[in-house]
PQR file with spaces between the fields and no chain letter, atoms N, CA, C, O and H, PARSE charges and radii, in Angstrom:
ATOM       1  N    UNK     1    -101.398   21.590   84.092 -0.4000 1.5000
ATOM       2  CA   UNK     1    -101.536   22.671   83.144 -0.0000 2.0000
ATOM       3  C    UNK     1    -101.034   22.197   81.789  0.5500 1.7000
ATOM       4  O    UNK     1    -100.016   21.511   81.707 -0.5500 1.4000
ATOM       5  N    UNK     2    -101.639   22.505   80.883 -0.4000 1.5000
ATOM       6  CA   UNK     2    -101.387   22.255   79.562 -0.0000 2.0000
ATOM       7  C    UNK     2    -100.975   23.569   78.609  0.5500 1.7000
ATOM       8  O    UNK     2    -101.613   24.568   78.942 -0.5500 1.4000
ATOM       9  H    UNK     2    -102.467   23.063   80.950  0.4000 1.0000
ATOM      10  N    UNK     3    -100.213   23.749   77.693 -0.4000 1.5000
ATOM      11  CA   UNK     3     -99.507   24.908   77.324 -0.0000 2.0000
ATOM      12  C    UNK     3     -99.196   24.491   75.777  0.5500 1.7000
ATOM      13  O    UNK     3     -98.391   23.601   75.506 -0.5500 1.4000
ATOM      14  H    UNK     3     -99.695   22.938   77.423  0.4000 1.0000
ATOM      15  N    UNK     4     -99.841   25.148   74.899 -0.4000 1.5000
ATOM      16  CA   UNK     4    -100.243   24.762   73.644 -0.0000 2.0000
ATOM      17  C    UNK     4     -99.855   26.252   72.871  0.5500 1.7000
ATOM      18  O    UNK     4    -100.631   27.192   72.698 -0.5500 1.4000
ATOM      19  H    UNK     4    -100.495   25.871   75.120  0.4000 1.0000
ATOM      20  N    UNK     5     -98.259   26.162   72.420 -0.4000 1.5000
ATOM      21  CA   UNK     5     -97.997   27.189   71.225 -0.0000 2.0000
ATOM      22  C    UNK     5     -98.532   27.298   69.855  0.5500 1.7000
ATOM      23  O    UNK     5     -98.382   26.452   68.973 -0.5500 1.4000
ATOM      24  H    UNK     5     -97.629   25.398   72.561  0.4000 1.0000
ATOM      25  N    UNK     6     -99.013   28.139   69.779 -0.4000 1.5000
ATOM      26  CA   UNK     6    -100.034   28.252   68.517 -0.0000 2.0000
ATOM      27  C    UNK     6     -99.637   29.014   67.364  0.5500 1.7000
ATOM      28  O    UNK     6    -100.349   29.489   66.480 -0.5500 1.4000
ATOM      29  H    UNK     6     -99.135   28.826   70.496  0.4000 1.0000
ATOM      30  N    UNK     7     -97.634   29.080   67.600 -0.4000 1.5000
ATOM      31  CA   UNK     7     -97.308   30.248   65.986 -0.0000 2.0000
ATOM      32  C    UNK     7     -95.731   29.799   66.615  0.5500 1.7000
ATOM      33  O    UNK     7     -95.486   29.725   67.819 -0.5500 1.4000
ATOM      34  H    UNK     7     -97.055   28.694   68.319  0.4000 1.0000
ATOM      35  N    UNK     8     -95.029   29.603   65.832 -0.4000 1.5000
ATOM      36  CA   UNK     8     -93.266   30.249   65.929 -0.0000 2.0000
ATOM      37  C    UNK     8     -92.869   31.127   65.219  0.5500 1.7000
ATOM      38  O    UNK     8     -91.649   31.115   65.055 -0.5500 1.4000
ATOM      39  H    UNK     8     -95.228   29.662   64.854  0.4000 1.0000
ATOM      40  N    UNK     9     -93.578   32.135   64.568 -0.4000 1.5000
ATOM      41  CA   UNK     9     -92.546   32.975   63.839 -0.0000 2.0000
ATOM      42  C    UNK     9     -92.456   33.983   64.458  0.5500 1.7000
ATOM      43  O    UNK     9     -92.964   34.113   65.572 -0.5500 1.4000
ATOM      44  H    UNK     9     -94.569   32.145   64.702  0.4000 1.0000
ATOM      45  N    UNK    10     -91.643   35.099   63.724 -0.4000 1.5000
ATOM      46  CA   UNK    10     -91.425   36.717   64.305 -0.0000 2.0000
ATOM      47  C    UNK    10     -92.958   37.100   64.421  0.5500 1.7000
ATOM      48  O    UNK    10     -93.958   36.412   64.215 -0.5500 1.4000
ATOM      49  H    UNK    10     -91.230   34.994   62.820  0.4000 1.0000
ATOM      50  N    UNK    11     -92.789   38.760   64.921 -0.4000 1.5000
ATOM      51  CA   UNK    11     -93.752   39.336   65.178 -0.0000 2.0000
ATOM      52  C    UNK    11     -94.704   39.978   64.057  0.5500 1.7000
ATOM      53  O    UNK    11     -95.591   40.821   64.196 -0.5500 1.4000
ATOM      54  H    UNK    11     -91.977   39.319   65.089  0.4000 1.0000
ATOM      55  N    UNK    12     -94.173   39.213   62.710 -0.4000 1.5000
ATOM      56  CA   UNK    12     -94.154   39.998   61.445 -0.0000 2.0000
ATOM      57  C    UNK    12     -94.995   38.988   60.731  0.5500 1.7000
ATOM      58  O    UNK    12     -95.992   39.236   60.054 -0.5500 1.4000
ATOM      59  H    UNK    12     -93.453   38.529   62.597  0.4000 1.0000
ATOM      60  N    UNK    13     -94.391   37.652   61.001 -0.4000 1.5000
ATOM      61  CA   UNK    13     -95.247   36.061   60.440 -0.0000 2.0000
ATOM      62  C    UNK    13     -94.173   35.863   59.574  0.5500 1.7000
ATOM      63  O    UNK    13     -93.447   36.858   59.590 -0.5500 1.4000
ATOM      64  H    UNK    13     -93.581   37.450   61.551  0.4000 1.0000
ATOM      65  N    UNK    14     -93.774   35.000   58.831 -0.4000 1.5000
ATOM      66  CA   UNK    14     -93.354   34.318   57.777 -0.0000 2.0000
ATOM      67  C    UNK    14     -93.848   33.795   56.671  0.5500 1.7000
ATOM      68  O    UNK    14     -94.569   32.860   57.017 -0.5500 1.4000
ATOM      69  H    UNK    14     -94.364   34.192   58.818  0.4000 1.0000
ATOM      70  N    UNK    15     -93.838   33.941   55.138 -0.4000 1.5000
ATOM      71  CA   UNK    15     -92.907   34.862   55.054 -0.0000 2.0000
ATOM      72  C    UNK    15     -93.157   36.228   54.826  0.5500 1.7000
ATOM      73  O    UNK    15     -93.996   36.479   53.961 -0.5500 1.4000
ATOM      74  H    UNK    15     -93.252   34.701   54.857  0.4000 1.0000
ATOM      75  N    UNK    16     -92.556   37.271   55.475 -0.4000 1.5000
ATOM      76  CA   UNK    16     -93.132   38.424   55.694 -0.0000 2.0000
ATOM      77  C    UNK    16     -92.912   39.281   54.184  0.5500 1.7000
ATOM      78  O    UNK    16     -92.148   39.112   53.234 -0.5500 1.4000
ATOM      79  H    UNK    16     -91.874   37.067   56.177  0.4000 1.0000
ATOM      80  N    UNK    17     -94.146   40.420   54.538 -0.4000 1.5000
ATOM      81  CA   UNK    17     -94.635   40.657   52.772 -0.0000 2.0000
ATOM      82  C    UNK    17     -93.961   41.713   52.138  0.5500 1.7000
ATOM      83  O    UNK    17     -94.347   42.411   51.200 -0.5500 1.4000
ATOM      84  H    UNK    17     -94.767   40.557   55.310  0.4000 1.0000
ATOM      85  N    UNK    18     -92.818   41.749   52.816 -0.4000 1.5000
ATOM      86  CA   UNK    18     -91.883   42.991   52.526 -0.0000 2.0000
ATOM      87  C    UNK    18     -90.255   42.590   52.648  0.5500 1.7000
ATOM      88  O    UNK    18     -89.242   43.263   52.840 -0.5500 1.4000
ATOM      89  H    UNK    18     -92.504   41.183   53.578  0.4000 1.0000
ATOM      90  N    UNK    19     -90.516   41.124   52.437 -0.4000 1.5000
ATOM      91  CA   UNK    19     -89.034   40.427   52.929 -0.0000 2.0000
ATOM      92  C    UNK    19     -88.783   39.506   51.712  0.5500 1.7000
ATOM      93  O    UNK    19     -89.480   39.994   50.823 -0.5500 1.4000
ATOM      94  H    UNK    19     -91.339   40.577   52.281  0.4000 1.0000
ATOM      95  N    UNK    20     -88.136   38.413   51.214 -0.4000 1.5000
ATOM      96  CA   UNK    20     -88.053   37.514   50.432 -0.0000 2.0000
ATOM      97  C    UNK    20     -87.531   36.059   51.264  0.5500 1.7000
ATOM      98  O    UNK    20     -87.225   36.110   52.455 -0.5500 1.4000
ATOM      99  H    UNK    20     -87.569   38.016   51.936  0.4000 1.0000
ATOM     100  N    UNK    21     -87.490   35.138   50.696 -0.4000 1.5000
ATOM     101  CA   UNK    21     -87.328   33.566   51.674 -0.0000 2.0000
ATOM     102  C    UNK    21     -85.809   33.666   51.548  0.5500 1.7000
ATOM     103  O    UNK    21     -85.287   33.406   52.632 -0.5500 1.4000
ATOM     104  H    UNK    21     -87.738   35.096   49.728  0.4000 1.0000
ATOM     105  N    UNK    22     -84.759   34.007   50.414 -0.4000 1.5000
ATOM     106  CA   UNK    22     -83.683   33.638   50.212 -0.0000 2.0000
ATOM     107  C    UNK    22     -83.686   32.032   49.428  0.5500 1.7000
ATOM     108  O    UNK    22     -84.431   31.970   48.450 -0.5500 1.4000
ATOM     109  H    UNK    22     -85.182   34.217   49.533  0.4000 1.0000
ATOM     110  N    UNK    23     -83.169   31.167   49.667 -0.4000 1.5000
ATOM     111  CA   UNK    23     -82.987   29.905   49.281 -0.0000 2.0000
ATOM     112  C    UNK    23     -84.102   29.399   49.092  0.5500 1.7000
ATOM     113  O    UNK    23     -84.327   28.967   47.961 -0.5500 1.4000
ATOM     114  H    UNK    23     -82.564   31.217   50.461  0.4000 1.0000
ATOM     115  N    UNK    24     -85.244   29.281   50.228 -0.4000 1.5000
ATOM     116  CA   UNK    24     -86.003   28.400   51.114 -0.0000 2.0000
ATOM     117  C    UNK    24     -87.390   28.911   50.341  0.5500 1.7000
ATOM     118  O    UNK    24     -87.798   30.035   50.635 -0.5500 1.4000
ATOM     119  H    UNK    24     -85.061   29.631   51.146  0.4000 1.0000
ATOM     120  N    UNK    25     -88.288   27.950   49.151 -0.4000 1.5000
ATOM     121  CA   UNK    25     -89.160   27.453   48.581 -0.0000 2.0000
ATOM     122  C    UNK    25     -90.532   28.271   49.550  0.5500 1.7000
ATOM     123  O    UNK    25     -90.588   27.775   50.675 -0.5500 1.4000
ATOM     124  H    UNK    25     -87.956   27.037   48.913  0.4000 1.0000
ATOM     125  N    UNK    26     -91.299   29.073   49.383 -0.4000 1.5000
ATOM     126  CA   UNK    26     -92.805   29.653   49.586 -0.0000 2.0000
ATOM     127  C    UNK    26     -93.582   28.619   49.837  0.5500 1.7000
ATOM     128  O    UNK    26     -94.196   28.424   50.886 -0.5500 1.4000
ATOM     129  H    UNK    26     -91.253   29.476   48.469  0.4000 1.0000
ATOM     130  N    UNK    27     -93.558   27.451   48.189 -0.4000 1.5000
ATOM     131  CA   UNK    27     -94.582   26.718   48.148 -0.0000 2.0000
ATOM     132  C    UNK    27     -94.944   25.427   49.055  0.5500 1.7000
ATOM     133  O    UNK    27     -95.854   24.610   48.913 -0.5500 1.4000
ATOM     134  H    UNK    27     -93.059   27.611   47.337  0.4000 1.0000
ATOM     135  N    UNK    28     -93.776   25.531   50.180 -0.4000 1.5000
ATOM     136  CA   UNK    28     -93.174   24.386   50.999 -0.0000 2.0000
ATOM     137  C    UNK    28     -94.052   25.046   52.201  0.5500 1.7000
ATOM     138  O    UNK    28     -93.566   26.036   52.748 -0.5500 1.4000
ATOM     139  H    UNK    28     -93.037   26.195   50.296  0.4000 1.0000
ATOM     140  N    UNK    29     -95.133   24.631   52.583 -0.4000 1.5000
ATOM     141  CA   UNK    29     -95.855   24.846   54.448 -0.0000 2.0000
ATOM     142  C    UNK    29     -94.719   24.927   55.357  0.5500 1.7000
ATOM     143  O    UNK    29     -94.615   25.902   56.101 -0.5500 1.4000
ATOM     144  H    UNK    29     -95.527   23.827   52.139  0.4000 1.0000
ATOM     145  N    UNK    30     -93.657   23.766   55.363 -0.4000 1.5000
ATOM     146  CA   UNK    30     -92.879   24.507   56.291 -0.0000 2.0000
ATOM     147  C    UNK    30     -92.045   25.821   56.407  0.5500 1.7000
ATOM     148  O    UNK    30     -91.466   26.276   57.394 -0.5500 1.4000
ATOM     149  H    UNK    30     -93.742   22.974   54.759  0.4000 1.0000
ATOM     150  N    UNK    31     -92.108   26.160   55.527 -0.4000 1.5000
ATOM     151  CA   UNK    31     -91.520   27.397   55.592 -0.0000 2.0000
ATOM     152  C    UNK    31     -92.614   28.979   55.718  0.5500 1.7000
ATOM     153  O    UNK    31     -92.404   30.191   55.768 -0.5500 1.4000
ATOM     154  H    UNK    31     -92.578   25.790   54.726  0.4000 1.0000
ATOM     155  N    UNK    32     -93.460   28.338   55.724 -0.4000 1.5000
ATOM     156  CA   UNK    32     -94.311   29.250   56.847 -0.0000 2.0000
ATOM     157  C    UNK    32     -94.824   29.337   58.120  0.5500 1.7000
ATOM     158  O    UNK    32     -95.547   28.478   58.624 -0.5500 1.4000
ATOM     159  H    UNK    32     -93.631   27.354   55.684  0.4000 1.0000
ATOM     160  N    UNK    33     -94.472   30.342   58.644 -0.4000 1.5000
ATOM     161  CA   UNK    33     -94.613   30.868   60.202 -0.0000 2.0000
ATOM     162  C    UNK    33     -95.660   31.870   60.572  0.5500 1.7000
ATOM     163  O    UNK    33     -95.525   33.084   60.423 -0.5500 1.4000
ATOM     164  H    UNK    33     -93.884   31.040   58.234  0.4000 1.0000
ATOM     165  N    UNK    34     -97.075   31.067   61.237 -0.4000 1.5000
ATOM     166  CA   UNK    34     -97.598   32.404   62.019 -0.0000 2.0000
ATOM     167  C    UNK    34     -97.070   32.999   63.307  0.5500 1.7000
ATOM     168  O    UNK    34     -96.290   32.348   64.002 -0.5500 1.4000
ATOM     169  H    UNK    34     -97.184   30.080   61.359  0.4000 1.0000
ATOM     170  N    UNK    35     -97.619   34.676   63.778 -0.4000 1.5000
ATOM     171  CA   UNK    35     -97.218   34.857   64.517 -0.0000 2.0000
ATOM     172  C    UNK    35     -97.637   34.227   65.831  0.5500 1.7000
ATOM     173  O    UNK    35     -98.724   33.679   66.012 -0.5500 1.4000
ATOM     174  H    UNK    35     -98.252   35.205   63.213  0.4000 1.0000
ATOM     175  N    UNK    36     -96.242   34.416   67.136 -0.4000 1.5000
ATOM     176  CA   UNK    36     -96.605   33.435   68.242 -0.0000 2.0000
ATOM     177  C    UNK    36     -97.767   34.138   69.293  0.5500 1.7000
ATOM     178  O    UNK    36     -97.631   35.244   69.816 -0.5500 1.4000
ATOM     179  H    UNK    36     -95.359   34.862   66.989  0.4000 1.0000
ATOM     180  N    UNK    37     -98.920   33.242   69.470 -0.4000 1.5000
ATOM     181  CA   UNK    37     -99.587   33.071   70.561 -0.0000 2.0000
ATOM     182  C    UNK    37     -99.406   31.643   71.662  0.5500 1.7000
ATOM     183  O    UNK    37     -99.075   30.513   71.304 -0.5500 1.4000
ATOM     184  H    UNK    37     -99.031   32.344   69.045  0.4000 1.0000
ATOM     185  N    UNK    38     -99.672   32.009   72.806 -0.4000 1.5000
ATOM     186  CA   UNK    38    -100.098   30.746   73.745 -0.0000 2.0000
ATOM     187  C    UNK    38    -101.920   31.102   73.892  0.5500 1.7000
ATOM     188  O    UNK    38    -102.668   32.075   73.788 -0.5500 1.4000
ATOM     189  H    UNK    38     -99.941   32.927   73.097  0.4000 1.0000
ATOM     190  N    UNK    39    -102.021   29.415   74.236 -0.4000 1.5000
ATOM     191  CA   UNK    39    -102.987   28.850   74.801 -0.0000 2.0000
ATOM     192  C    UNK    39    -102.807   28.053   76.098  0.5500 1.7000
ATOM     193  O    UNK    39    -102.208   26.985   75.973 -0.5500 1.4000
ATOM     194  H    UNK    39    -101.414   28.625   74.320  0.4000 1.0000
ATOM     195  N    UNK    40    -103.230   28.400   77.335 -0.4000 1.5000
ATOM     196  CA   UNK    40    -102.954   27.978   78.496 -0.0000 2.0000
ATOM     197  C    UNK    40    -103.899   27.480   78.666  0.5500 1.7000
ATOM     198  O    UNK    40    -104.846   28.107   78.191 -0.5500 1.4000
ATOM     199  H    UNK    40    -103.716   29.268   77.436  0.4000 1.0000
ATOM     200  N    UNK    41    -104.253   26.206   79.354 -0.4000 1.5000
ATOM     201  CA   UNK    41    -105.284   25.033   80.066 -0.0000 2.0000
ATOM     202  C    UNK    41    -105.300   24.546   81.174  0.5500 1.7000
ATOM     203  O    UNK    41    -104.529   23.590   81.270 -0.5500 1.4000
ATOM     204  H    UNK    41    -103.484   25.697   79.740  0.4000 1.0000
ATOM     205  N    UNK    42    -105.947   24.830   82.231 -0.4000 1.5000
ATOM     206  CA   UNK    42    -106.174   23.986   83.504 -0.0000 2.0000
ATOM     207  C    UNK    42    -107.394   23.442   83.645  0.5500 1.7000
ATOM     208  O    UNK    42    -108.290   23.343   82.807 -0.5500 1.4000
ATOM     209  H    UNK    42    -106.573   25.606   82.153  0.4000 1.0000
ATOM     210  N    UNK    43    -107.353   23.028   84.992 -0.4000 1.5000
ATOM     211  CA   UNK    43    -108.713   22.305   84.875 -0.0000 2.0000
ATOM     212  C    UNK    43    -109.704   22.751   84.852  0.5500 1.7000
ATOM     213  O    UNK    43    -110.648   22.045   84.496 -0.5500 1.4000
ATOM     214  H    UNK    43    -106.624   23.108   85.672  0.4000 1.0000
ATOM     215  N    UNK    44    -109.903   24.029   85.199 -0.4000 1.5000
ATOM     216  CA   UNK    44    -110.881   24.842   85.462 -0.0000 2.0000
ATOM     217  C    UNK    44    -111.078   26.409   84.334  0.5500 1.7000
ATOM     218  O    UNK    44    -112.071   27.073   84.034 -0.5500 1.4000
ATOM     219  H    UNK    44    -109.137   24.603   85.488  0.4000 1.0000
ATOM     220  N    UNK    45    -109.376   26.541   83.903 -0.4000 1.5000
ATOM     221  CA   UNK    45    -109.821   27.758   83.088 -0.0000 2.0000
ATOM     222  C    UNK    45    -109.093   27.745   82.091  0.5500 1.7000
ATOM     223  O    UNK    45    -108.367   26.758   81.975 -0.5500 1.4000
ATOM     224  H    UNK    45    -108.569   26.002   84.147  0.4000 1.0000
ATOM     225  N    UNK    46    -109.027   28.801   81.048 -0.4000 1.5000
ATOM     226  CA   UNK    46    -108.502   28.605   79.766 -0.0000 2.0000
ATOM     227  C    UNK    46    -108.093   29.928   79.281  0.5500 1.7000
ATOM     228  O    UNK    46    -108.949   30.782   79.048 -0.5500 1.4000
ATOM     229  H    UNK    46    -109.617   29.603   81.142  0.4000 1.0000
ATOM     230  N    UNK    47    -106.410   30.236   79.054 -0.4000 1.5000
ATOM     231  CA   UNK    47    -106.139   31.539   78.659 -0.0000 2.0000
ATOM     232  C    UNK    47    -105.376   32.070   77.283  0.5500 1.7000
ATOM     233  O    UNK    47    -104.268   31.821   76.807 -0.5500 1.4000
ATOM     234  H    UNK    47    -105.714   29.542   79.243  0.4000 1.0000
ATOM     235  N    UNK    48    -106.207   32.711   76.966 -0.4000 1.5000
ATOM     236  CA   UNK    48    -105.267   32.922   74.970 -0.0000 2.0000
ATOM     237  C    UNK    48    -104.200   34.153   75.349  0.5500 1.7000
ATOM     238  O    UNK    48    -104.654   35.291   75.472 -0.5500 1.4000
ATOM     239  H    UNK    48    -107.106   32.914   77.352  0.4000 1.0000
ATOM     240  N    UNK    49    -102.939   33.932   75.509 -0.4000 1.5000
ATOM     241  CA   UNK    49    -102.312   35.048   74.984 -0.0000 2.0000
ATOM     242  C    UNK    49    -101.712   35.366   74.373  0.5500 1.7000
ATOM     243  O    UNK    49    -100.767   34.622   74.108 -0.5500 1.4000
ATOM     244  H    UNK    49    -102.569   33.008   75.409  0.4000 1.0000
ATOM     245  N    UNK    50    -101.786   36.533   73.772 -0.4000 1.5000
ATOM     246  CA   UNK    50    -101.283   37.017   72.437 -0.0000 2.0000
ATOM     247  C    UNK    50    -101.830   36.800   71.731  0.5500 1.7000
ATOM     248  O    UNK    50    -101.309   36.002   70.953 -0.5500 1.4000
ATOM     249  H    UNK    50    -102.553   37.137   73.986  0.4000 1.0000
ATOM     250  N    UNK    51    -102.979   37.169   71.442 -0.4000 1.5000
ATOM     251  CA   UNK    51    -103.416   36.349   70.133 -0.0000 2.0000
ATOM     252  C    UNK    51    -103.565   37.060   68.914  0.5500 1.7000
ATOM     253  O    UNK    51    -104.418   37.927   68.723 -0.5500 1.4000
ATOM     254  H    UNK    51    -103.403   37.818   72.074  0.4000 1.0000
ATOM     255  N    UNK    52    -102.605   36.624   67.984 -0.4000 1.5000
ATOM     256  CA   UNK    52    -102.382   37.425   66.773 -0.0000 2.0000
ATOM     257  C    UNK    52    -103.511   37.523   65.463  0.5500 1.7000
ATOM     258  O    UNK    52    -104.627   37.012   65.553 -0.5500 1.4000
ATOM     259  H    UNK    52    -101.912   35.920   68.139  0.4000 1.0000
ATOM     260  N    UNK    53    -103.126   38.126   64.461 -0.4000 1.5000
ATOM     261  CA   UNK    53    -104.185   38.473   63.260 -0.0000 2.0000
ATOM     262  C    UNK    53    -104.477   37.071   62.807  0.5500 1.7000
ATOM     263  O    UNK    53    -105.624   36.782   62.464 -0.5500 1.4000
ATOM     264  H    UNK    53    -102.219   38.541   64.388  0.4000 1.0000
ATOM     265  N    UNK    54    -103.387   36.068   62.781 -0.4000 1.5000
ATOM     266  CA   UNK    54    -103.479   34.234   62.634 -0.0000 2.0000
ATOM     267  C    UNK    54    -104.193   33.607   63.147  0.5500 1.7000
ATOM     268  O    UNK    54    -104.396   32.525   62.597 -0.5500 1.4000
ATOM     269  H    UNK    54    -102.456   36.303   63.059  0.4000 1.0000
ATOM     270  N    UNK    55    -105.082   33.929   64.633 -0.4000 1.5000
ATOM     271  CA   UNK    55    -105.933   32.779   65.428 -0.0000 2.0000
ATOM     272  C    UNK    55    -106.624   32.114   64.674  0.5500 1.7000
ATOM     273  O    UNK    55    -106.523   30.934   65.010 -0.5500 1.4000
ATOM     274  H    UNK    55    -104.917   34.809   65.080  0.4000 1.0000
ATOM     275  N    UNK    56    -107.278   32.237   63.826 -0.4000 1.5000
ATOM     276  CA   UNK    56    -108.778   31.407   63.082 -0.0000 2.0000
ATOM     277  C    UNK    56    -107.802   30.378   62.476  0.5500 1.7000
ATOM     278  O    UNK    56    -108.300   29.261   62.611 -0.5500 1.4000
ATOM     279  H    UNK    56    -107.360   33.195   63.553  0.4000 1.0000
ATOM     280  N    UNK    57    -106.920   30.337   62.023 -0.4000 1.5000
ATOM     281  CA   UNK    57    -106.321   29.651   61.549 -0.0000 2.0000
ATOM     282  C    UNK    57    -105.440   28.877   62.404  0.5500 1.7000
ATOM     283  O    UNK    57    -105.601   27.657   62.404 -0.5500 1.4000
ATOM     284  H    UNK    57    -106.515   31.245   61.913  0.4000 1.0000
ATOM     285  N    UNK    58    -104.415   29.454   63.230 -0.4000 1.5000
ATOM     286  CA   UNK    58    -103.925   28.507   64.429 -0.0000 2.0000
ATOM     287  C    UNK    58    -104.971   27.977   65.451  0.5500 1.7000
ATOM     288  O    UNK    58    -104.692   27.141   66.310 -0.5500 1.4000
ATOM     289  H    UNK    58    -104.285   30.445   63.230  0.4000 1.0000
ATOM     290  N    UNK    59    -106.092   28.485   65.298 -0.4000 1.5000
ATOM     291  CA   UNK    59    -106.834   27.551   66.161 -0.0000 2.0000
ATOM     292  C    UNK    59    -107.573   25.752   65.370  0.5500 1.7000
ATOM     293  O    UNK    59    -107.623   24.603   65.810 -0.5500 1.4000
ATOM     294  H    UNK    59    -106.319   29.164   64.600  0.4000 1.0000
ATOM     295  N    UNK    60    -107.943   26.311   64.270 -0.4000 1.5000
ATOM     296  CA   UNK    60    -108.554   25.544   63.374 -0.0000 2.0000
ATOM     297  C    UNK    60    -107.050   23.913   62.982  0.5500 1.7000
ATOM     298  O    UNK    60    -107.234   22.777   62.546 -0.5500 1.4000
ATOM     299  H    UNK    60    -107.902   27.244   63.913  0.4000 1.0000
ATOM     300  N    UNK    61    -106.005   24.492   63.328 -0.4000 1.5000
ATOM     301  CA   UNK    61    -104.937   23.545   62.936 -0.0000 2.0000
ATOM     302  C    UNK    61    -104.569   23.137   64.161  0.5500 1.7000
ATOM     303  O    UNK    61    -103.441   22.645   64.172 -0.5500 1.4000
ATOM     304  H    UNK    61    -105.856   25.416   63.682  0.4000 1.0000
ATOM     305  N    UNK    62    -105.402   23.182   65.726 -0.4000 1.5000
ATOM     306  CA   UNK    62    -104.713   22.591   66.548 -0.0000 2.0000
ATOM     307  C    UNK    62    -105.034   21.343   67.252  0.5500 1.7000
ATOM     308  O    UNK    62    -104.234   20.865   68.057 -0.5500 1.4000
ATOM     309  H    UNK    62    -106.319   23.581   65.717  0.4000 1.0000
């Protein structure tokens, strides 16, 4: 089985649009977080869960 996280942030994303970074630079990719989905893989089948408002994009970057 293969197990492919497709977001680490809160349930909100990073950085969220009602929050501020504090210290930590916007213009820096790492400091952005989509929200978390899995992607599960076997040999035979394939399962998305959770899959947040982010997929087109966490899929396209994996």
């Amino acid at each position: 089985m293969k197990i492919t996280v497709l977001g680490s942030g809160s349930a909100y994303g990073v950085p969220m649009m009602f929050n501020t970074f504090g210290n930590a630079s916007s213009c820096n990719p790492k400091n952005n977080r989509t929200r978390p989905s899995v992607f599960l893989e076997t040999e035979d089948k394939c399962v998305l869960i959770d899959a947040g408002p982010e997929l087109r994009l966490q899929i396209c970057s994996a």
